[in-house]
GUDOZA-895086 format. One record per residue (C-alpha): residue number from 1; x, y, z. Coordinates in nm, 2 decimals. Layout:
// residues N
NUM / X / Y / Z
...
***
This chain:
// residues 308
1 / -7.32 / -7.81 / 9.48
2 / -7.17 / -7.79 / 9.17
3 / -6.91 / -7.53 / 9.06
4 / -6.97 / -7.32 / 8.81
5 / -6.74 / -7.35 / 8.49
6 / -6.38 / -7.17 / 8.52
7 / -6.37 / -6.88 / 8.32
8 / -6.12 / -6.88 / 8.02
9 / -5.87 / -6.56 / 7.98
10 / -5.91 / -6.40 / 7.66
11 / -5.56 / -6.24 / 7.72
12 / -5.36 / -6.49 / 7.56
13 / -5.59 / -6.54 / 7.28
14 / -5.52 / -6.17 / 7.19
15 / -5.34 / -6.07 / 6.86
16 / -5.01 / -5.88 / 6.85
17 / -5.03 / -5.55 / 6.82
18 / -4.72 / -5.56 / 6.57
19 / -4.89 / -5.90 / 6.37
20 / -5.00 / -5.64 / 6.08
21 / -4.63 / -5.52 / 6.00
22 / -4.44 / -5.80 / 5.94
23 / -4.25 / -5.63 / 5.67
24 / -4.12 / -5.41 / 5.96
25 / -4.08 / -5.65 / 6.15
26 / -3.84 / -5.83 / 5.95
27 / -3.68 / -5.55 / 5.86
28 / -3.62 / -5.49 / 6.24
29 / -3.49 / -5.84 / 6.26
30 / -3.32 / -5.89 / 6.01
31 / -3.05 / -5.61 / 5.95
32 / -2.90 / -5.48 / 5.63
33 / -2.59 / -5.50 / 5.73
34 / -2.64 / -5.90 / 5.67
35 / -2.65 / -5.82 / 5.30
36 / -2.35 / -5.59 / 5.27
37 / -2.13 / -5.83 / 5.50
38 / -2.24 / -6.10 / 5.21
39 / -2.14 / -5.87 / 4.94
40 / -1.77 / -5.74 / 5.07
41 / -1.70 / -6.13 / 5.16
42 / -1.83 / -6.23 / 4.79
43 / -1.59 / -5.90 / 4.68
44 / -1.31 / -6.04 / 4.86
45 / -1.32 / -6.39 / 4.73
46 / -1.29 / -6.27 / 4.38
47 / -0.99 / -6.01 / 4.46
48 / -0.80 / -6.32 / 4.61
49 / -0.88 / -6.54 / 4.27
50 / -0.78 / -6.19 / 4.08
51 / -0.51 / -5.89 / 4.08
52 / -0.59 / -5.64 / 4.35
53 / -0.74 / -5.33 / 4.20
54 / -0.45 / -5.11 / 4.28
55 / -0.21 / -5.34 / 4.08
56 / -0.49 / -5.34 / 3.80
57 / -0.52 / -4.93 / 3.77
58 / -0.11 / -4.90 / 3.78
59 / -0.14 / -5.14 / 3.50
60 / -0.41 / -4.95 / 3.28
61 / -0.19 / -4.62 / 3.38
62 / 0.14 / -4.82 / 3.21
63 / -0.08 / -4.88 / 2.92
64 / -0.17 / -4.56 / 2.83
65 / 0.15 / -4.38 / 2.91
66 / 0.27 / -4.64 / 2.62
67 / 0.03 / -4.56 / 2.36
68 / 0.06 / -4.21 / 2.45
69 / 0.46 / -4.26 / 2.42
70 / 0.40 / -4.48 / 2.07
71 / 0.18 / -4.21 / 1.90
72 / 0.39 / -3.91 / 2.02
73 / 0.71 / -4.10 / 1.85
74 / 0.50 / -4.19 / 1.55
75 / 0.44 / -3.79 / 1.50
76 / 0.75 / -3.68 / 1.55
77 / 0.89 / -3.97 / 1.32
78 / 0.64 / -3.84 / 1.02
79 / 0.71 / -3.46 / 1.08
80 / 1.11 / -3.52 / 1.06
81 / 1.03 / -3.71 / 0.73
82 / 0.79 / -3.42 / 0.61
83 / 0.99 / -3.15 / 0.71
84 / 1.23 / -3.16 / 0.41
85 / 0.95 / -3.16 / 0.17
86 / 0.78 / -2.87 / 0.32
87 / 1.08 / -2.68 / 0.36
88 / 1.09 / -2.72 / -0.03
89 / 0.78 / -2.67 / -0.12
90 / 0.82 / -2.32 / 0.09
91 / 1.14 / -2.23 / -0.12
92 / 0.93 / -2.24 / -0.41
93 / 0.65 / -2.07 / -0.35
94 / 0.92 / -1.80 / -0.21
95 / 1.10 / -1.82 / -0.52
96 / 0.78 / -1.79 / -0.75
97 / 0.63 / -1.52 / -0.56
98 / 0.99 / -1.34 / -0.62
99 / 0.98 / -1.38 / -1.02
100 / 0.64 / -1.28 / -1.04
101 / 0.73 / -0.97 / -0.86
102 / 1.00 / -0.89 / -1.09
103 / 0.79 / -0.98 / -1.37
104 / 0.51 / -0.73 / -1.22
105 / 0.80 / -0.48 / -1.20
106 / 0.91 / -0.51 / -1.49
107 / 0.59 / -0.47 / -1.68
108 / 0.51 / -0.17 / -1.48
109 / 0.82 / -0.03 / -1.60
110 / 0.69 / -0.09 / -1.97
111 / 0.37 / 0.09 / -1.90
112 / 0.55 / 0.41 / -1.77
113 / 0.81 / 0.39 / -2.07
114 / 0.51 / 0.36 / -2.30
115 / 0.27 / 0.62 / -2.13
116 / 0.61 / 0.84 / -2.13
117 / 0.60 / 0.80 / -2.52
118 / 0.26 / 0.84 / -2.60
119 / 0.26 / 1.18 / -2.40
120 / 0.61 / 1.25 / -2.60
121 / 0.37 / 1.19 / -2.93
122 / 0.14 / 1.39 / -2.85
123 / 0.27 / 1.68 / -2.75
124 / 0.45 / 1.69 / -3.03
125 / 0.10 / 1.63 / -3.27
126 / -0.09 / 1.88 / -3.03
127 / 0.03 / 2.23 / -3.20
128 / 0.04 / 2.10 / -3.49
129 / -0.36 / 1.98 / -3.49
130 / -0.44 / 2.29 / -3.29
131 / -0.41 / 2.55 / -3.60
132 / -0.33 / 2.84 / -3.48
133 / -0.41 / 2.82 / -3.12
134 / -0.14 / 2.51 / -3.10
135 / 0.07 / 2.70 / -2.78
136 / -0.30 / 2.82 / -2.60
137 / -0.38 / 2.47 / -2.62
138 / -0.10 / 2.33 / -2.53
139 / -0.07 / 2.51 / -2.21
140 / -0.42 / 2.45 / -2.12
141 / -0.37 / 2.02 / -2.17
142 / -0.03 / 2.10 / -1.98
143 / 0.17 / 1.92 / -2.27
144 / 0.47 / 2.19 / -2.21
145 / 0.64 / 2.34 / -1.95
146 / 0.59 / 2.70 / -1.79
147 / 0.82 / 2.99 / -1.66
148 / 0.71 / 3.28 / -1.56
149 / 0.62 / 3.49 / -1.26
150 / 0.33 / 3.43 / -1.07
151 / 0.19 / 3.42 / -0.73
152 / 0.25 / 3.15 / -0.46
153 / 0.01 / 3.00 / -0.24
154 / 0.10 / 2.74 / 0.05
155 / -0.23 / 2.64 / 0.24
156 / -0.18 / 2.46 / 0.57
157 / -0.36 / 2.29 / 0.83
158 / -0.40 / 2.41 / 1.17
159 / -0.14 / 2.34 / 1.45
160 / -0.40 / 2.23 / 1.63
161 / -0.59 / 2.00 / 1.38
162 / -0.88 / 1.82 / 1.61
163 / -0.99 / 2.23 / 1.68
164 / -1.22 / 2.41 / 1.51
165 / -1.35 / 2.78 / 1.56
166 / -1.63 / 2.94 / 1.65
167 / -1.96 / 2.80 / 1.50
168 / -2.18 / 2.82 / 1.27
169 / -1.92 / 2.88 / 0.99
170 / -1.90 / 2.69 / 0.64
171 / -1.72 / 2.38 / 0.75
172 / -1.98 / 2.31 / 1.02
173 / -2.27 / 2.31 / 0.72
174 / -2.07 / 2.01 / 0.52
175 / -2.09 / 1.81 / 0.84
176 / -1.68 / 1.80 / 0.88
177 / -1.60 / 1.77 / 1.25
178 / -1.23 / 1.80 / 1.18
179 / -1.25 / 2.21 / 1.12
180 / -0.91 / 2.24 / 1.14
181 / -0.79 / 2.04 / 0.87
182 / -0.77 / 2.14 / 0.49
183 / -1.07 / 1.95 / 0.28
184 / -1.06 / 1.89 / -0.07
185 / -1.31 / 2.13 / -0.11
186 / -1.13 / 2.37 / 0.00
187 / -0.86 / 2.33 / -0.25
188 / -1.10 / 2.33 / -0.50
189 / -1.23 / 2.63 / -0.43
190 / -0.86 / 2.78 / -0.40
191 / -0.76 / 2.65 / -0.76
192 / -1.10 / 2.75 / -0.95
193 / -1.06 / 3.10 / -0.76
194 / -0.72 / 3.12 / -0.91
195 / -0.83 / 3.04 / -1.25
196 / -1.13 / 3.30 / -1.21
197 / -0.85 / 3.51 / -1.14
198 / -0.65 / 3.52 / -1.43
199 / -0.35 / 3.22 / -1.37
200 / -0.23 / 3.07 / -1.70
201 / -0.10 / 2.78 / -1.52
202 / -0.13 / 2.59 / -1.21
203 / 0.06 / 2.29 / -1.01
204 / 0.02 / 2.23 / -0.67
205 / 0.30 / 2.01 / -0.50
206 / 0.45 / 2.00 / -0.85
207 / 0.17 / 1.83 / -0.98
208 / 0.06 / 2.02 / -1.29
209 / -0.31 / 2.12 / -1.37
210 / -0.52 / 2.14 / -1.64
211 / -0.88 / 2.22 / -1.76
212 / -0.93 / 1.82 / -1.70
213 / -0.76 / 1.76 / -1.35
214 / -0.94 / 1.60 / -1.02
215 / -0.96 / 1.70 / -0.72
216 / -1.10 / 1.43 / -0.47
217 / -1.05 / 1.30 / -0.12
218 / -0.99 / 0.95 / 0.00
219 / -1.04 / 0.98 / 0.36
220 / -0.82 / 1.27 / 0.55
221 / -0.61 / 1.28 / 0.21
222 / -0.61 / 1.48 / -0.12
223 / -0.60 / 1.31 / -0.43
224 / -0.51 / 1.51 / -0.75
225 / -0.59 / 1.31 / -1.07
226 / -0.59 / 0.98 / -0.81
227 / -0.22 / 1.09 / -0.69
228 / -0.22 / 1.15 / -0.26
229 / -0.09 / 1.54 / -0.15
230 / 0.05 / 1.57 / 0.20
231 / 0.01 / 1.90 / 0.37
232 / 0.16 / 2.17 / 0.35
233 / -0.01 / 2.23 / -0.05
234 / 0.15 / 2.46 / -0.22
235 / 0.01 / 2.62 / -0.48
236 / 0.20 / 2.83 / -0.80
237 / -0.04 / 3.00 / -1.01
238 / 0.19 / 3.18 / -1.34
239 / 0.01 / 3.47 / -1.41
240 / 0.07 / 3.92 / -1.37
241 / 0.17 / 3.81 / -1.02
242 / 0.01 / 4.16 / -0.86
243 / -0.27 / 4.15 / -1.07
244 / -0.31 / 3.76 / -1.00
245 / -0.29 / 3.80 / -0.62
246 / -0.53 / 4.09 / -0.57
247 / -0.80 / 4.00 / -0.78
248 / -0.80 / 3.63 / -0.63
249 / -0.84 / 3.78 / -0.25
250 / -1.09 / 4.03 / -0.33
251 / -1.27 / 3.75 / -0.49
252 / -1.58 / 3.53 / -0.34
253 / -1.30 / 3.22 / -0.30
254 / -1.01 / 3.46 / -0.14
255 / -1.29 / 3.56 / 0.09
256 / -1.34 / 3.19 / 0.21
257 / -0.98 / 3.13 / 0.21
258 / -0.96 / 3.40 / 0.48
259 / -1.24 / 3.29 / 0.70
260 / -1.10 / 2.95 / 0.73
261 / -0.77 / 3.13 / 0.82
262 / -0.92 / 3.35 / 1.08
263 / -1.21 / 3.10 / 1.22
264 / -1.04 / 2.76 / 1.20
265 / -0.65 / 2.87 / 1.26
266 / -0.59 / 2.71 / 0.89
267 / -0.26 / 2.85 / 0.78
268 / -0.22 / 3.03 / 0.47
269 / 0.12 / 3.19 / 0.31
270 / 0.05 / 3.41 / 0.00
271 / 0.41 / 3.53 / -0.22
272 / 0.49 / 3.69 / -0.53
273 / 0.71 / 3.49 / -0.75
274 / 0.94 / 3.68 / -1.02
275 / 1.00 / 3.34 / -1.18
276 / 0.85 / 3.00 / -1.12
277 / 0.87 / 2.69 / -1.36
278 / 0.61 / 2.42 / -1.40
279 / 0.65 / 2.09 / -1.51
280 / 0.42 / 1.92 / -1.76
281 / 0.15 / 1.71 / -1.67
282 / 0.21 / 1.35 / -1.58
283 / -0.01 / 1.23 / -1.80
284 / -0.19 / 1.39 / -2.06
285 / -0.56 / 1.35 / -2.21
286 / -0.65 / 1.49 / -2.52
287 / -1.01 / 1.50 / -2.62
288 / -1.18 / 1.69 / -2.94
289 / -1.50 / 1.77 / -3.06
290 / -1.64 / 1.77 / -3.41
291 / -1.97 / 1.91 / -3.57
292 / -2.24 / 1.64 / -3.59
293 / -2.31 / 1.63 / -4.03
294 / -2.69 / 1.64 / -3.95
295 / -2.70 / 1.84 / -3.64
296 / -2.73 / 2.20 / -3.81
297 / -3.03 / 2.05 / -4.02
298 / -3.20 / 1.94 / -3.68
299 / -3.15 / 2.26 / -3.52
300 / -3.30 / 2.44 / -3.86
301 / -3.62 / 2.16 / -3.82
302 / -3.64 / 2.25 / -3.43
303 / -3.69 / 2.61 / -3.50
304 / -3.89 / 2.61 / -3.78
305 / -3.63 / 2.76 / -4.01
306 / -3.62 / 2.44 / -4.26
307 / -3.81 / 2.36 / -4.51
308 / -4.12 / 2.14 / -4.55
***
């Protein structure tokens, strides 16, 4: 009877389950380390043919620390040679600034001598041109000196000059926030009250007046015809002394005198004088007027007075 054919295993015909990732597979077999071992030995080969790397960074440090030494003595070298021409050059530039200083000095000195002579001129010229109103003019431009009793005034500010007083007073209308302080306004209203009030003469910190003087501030400070007052500003007004003084307080700007001395602690001193003396003014500006040749014949045209 014959036997029937032997039947073939399929099992060793079956693929690997791994034959689809080979890439793995060799990665699996075939470590990295392989190709880090190759690199160090290939690294150690060329150190032996070469300097080892710590004797090759010493050496770049030596380098450096030589140029760095070369340019540090090449600086210093240049500023020693440098230094006695700059030290020259600085002389002279001190010693011109110092001759034009004298030289400013000296011209300034000119300009007071020669403003001193003009002002000598023409106070002399002044009566003379003035016909017979030559001493009324004179005092009014402040070309000659006063004596004479009179009526002193010293305004001050407050002790306490950040204060103020109660509110709703004058100073708080001009915007000042510094109540306490004397304003330039306030002076001016002193002086034209004075003049109001009969005073032939005024100076305040013995700085003469006239019919042309400023009064102006420049921050917290006074300026009379562009000179700076510092408080206390006294005031002499050459006048009838008790005539002076009572009509000035019983006037509109005695009146606001006293508020700012009663509301804002401003300090005020008011003396009669049997005999003060006022200097002339410092400098002196004389202006005059003359009759324009057609200007009656224009006013006669403007009216209907001329003729047609």
């Amino acid at each position: 009877m014959p036997q029937p054919p032997p039947i073939r295993s399929t099992a060793s015909q079956r693929p690997r389950p791994d034959a689809s990732m080979s890439l793995l597979t060799n990665v699996m077999d075939h470590s990295l380390d392989d190709g880090y071992a190759e690199a160090a030995a290939r690294r150690e080969a060329e150190g032996k043919q070469g300097l080892p790397r710590t004797v090759s960074a010493k050496l770049w440090l030596a380098v450096g620390l030589v140029l760095t030494t070369v340019v540090v003595t090449i600086g210093a070298a240049e500023t020693r040679i440098a230094a006695p021409t700059v030290a020259k050059e600085r002389q002279e530039l001190i010693d011109r600034i110092e001759s034009e200083t004298a030289a400013a000095d000296e011209l300034e000195d000119n300009v007071d001598a020669l403003r001193d002579e003009v002002g000598d001129r023409q106070r002399k010229v002044l009566p003379k041109q003035s016909g017979g109103k030559g001493e009324l003019v004179a005092l009014l431009a402040g070309a000659t000196e006063v004596q004479g009793p009179g009526v002193k005034l010293v305004v001050d500010d407050a002790e306490d000059a950040g204060g103020g007083g109660g509110g709703g007073g004058p100073r708080e209308s001009n915007g000042f926030s510094n109540t306490g302080r004397v304003r330039d306004r306030d002076m001016q209203r002193v002086i034209n009250g004075l003049w109001q009030s009969g005073a032939e003469a005024i100076a305040i910190n013995g700085q003469r007046l006239t019919a042309l003087s400023a009064i102006r501030a420049a921050g917290d400070a006074i300026l009379v015809d562009n000179r700076p007052l510092v408080p206390p500003y006294t005031v002499l007004a050459v006048g009838d002394g008790p005539r002076l003084r009572a009509t000035f307080e019983s006037s509109a700007d005695g009146q606001y005198l006293k508020v700012l001395q009663e509301n804002y602690d401003i300090r005020v001193r008011t003396s009669l004088q049997d005999e003060m003396r006022l200097p002339v003014a410092p400098s002196l500006i004389v202006r005059s007027a003359e009759p324009y040749a057609g200007a009656a014949d224009k006013n006669d045209t403007d009216t209907g007075k001329g003729t047609s």
